[in-house]
DRENMARLUM-38995 format. One record per residue (C-alpha): x, y, z; residue number from 1; residue in three letters. Coordinates in nm, 2 decimals, padded with zeros to 4 digits, always signed. Example, Ala and Ser with C-alpha at 12.3 -4.5 7.8 and 13.67 -1.06 7.14 Angstrom:
REM DRENMARLUM-38995
{{+01.23,-00.45,+00.78},1,'ALA'}
{{+01.37,-00.11,+00.71},2,'SER'}
END
This chain:
REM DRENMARLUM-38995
{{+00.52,+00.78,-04.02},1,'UNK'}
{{+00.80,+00.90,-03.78},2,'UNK'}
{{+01.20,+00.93,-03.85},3,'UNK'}
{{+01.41,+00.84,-03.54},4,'UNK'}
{{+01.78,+00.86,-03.50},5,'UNK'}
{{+01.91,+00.78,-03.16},6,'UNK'}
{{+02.22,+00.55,-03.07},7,'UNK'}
{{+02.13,+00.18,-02.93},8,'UNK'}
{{+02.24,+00.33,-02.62},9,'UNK'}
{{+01.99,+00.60,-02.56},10,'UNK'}
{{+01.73,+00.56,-02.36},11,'UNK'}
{{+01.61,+00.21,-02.12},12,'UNK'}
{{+01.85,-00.06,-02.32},13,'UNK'}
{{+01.98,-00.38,-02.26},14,'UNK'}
{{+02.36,-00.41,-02.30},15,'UNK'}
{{+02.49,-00.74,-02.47},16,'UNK'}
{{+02.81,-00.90,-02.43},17,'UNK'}
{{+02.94,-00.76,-02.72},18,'UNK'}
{{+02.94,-00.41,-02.57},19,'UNK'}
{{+03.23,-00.52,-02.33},20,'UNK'}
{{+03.43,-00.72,-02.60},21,'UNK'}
{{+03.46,-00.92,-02.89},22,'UNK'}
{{+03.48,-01.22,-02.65},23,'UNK'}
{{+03.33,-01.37,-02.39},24,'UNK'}
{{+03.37,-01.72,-02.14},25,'UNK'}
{{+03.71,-01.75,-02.20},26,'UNK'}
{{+03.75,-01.72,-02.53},27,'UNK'}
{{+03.42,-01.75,-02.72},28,'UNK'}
{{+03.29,-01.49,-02.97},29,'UNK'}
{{+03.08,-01.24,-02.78},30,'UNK'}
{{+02.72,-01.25,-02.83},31,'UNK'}
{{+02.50,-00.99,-02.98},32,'UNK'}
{{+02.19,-00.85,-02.86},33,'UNK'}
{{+02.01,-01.02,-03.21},34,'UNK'}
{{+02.20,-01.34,-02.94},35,'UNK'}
{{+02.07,-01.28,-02.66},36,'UNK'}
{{+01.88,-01.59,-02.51},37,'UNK'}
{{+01.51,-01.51,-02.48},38,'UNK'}
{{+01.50,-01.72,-02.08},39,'UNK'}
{{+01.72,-01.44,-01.94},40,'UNK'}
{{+01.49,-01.17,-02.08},41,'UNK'}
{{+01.20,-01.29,-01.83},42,'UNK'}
{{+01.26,-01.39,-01.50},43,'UNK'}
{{+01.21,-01.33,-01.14},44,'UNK'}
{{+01.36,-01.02,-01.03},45,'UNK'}
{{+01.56,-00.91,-00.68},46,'UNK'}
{{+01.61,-00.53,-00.58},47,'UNK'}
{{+01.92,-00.42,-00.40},48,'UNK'}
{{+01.86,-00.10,-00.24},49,'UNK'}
{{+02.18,+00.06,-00.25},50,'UNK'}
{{+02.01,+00.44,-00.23},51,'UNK'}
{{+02.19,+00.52,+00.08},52,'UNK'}
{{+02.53,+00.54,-00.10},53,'UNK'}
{{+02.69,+00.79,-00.19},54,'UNK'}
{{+02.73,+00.92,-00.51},55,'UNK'}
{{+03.06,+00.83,-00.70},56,'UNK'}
{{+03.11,+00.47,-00.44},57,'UNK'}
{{+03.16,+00.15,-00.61},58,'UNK'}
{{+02.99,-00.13,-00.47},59,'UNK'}
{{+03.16,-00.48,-00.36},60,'UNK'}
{{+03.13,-00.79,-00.34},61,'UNK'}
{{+03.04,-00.75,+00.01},62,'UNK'}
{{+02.75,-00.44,-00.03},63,'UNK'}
{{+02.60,-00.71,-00.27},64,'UNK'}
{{+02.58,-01.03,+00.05},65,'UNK'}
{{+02.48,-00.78,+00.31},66,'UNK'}
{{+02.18,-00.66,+00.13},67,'UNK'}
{{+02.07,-01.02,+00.00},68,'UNK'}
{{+02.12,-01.12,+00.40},69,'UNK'}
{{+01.94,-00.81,+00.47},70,'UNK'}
{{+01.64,-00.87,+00.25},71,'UNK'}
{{+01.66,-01.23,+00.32},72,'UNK'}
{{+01.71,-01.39,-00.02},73,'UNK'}
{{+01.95,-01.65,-00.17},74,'UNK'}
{{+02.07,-01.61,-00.54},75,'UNK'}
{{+01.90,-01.82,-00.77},76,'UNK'}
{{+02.08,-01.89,-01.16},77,'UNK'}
{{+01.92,-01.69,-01.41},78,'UNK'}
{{+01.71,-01.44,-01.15},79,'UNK'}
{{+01.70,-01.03,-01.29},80,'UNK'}
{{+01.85,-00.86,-01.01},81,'UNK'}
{{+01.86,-00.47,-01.04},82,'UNK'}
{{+01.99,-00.20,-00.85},83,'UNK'}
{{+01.83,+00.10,-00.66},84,'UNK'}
{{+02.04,+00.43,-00.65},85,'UNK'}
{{+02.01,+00.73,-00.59},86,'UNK'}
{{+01.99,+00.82,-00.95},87,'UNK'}
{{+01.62,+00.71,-00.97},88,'UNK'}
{{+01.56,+01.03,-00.77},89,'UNK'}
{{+01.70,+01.24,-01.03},90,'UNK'}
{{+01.59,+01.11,-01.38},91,'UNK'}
{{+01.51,+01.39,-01.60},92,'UNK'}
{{+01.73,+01.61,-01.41},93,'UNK'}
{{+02.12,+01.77,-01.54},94,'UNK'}
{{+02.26,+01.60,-01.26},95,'UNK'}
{{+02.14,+01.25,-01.31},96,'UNK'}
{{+02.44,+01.11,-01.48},97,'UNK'}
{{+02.65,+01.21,-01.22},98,'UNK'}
{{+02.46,+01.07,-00.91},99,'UNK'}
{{+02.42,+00.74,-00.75},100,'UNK'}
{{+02.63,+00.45,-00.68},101,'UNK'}
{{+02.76,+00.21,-00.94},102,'UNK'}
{{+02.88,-00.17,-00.96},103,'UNK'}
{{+03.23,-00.25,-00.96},104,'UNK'}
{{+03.39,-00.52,-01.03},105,'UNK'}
{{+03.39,-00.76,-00.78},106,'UNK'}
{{+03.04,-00.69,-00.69},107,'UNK'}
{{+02.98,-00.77,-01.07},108,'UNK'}
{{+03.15,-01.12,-01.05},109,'UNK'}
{{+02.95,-01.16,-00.74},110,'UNK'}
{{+02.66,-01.17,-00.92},111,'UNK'}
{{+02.78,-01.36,-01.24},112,'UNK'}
{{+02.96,-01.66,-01.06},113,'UNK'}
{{+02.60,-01.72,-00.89},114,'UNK'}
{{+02.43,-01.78,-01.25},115,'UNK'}
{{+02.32,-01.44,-01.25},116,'UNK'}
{{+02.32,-01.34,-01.66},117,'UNK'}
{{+02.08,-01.02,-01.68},118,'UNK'}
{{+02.10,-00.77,-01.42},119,'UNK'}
{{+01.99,-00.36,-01.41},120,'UNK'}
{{+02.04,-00.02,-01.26},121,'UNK'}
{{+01.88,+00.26,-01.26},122,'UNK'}
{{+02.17,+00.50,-01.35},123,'UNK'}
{{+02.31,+00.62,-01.64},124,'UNK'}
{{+02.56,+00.34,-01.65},125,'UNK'}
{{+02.64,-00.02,-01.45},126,'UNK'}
{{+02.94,+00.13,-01.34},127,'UNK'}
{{+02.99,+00.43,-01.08},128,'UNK'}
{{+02.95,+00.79,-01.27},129,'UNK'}
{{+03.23,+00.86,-01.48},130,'UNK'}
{{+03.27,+01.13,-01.35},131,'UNK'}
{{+03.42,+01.02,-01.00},132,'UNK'}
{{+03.58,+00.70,-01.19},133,'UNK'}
{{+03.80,+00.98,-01.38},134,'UNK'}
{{+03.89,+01.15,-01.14},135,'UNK'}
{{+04.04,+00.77,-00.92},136,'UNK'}
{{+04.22,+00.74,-01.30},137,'UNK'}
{{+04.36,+01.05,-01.29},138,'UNK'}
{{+04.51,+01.02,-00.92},139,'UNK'}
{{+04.62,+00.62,-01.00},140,'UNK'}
{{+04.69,+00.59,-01.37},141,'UNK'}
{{+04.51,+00.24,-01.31},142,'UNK'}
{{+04.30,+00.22,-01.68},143,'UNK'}
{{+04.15,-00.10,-01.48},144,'UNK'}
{{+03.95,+00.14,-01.27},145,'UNK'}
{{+03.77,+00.22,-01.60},146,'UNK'}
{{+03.41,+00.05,-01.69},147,'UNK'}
{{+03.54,-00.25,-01.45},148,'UNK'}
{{+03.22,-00.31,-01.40},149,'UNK'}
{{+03.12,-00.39,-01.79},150,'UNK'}
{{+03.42,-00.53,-01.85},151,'UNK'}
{{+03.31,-00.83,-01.64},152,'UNK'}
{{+03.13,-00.96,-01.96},153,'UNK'}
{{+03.48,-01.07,-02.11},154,'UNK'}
{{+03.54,-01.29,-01.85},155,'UNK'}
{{+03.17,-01.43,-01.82},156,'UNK'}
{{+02.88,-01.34,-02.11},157,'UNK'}
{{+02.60,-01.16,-01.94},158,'UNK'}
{{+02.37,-00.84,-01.98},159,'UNK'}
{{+02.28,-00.51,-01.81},160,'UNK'}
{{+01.97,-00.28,-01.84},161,'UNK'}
{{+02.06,+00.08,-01.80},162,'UNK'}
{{+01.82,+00.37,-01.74},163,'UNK'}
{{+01.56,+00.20,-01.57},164,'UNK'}
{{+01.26,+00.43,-01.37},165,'UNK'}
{{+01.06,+00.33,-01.06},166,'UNK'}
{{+01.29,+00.13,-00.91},167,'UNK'}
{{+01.18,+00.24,-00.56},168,'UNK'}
{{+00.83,+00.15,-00.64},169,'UNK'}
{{+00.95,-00.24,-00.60},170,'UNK'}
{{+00.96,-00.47,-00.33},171,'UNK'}
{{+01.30,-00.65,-00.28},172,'UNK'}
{{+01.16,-00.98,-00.41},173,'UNK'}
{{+00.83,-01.13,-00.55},174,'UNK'}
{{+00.84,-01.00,-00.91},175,'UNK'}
{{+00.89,-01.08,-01.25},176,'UNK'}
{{+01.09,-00.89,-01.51},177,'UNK'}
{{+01.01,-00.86,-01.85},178,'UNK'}
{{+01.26,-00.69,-02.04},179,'UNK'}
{{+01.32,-00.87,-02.40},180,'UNK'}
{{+01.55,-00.65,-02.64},181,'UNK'}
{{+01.49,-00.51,-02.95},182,'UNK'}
{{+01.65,-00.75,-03.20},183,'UNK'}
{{+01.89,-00.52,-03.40},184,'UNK'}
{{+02.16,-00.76,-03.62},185,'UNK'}
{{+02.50,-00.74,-03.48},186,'UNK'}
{{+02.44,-00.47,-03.19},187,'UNK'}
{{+02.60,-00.39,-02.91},188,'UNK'}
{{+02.26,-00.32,-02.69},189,'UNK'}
{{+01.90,-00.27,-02.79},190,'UNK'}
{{+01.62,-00.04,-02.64},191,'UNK'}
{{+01.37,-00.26,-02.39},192,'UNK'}
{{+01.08,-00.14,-02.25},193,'UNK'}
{{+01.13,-00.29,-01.93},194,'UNK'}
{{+00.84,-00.40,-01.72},195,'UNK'}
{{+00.83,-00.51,-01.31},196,'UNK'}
{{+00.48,-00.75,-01.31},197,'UNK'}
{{+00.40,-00.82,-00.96},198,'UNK'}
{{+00.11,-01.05,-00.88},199,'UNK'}
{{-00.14,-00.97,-00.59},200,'UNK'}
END
């Protein structure tokens, strides 16, 4: 028998709404990751290689059309799309929380107002490194600058996967993700082992 004691946080997990507030869709309680529904958890998944860059940017809006124009794809509601950085490159290494790009924002709503309700990146957070994100606080005073990217999830309900590996391994389209949460009561995210299935 083995004793773990890690944070719901640590390692591949799946954020739930109710890590970015206690409400969600204008009003409604926020849901938990014991909540989250099961058809988000497995669907076809779409890559946005954002590896070029650079460490600290936050993506738009706009980064988010030109690469679905560039790969060729059209949003459909409920698709898994995850993000390629930079970070991939250094997992396992002291400077992996502070590398690669992150999602802001708009590039977040993006995303959301197109049905999108799961998405993932393989960085230490959604958002740009905190790093960088700090120091664009510190010059501005603007506290919206911070976690804009989670903070999304107040204004519609949805999920992130953080921590994910392999990412460059994947083509942009023409897989399925698996990535159904450990059911913890009343979390705020839940580990996942997260799986790319890609059919020949």
């Amino acid at each position: 028998m083995e004793h773990v004691t890690l944070t719901t946080h640590d390692g591949t997990h799946l954020d739930a709404p109710w890590h970015y507030s206690a409400k969600m869709n204008g009003g409604q309680r926020a849901i938990t990751i014991d909540e989250v529904p099961l058809e988000w958890c497995f669907q076809p998944g779409v890559k946005l290689d954002f590896r070029h860059l650079p460490d600290g940017y936050v993506a738009t809006g706009r980064d988010v059309r030109e690469e679905l124009d560039r790969i060729g794809h059209d949003l459909k509601p409920l698709e898994i799309v995850v993000v390629n950085t930079r970070a991939g490159s250094r997992y396992g290494q002291p400077d992996y929380a502070s590398t690669g790009a992150g999602m802001g924002r708009d590039a977040t709503l993006y995303l959301l107002e197109r049905g999108i309700r799961l998405t993932g990146i393989d960085s230490w957070f959604w958002d740009a490194p905190f790093i960088y994100t700090k120091k664009k606080f510190m010059q501005t005073g603007d506290a919206e600058l911070i976690w804009e990217g989670h903070r999304v999830g107040r204004t519609i309900g949805y999920c992130h996967l953080e921590k994910l590996h392999n990412l460059e391994l994947l083509p942009s389209q023409g897989f399925m993700v698996a990535c159904f949460p450990v059911k913890i009561r009343g979390a705020s995210a839940g580990w996942t082992r997260a799986v790319a299935i890609i059919e020949d």
